[in-house]
C-alpha positions in Angstrom: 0.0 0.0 0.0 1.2 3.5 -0.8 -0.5 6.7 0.6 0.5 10.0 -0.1 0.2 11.9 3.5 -1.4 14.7 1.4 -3.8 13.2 -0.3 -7.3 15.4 -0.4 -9.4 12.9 -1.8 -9.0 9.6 0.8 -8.1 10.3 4.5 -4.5 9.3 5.2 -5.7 7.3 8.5 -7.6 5.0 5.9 -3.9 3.6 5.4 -3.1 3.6 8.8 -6.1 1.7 9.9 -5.7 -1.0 7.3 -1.9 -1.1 7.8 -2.5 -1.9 11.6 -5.5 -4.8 10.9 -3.5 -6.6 8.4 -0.3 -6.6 11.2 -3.2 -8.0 13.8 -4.5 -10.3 11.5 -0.4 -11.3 10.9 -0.9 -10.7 6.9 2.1 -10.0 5.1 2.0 -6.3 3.7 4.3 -3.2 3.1 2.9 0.2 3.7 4.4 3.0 2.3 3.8 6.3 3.3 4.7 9.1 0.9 5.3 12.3 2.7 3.6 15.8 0.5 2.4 13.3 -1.8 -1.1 13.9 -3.1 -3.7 11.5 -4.5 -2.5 11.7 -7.9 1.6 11.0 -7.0 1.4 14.3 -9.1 5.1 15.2 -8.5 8.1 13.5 -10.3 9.4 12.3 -7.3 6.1 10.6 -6.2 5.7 8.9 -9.3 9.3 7.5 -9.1 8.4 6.1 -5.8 5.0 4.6 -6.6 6.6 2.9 -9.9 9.7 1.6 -7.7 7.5 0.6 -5.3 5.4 -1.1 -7.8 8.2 -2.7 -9.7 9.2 -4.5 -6.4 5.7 -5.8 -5.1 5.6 -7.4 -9.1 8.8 -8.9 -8.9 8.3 -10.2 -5.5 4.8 -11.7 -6.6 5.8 -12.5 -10.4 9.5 -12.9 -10.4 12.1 -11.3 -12.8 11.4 -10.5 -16.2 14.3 -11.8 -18.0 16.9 -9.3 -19.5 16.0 -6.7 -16.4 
């Protein structure tokens, strides 16, 4: 999960809340919080994160793509 603590549209706690059921319930999970980052990851720097974020829950899940 990634949450941009800036984001207008869905209440940053939202994250928070299902961050700490899925540690009760002992489900394996990474939260990310993005700090100034709004619901859109509008900044460069936001989007960088989200995509390397999201190239590592893929190969974690997927595995490599060959020739990467």
């Amino acid at each position: 999960m990634l949450h941009g603590d800036s984001d207008a549209q869905v209440p940053f706690e939202q994250s928070e809340e299902m961050h700490s059921a899925l540690k009760r319930a002992g489900k394996a999970h990474r939260f990310v919080a993005v700090p100034d980052a709004d619901h859109q990851f509008s900044a460069e720097k936001d989007r960088a994160t989200l995509l390397r974020e999201l190239e590592a829950f893929l190969a974690d899940h997927l595995g490599a793509i060959p020739g990467h």
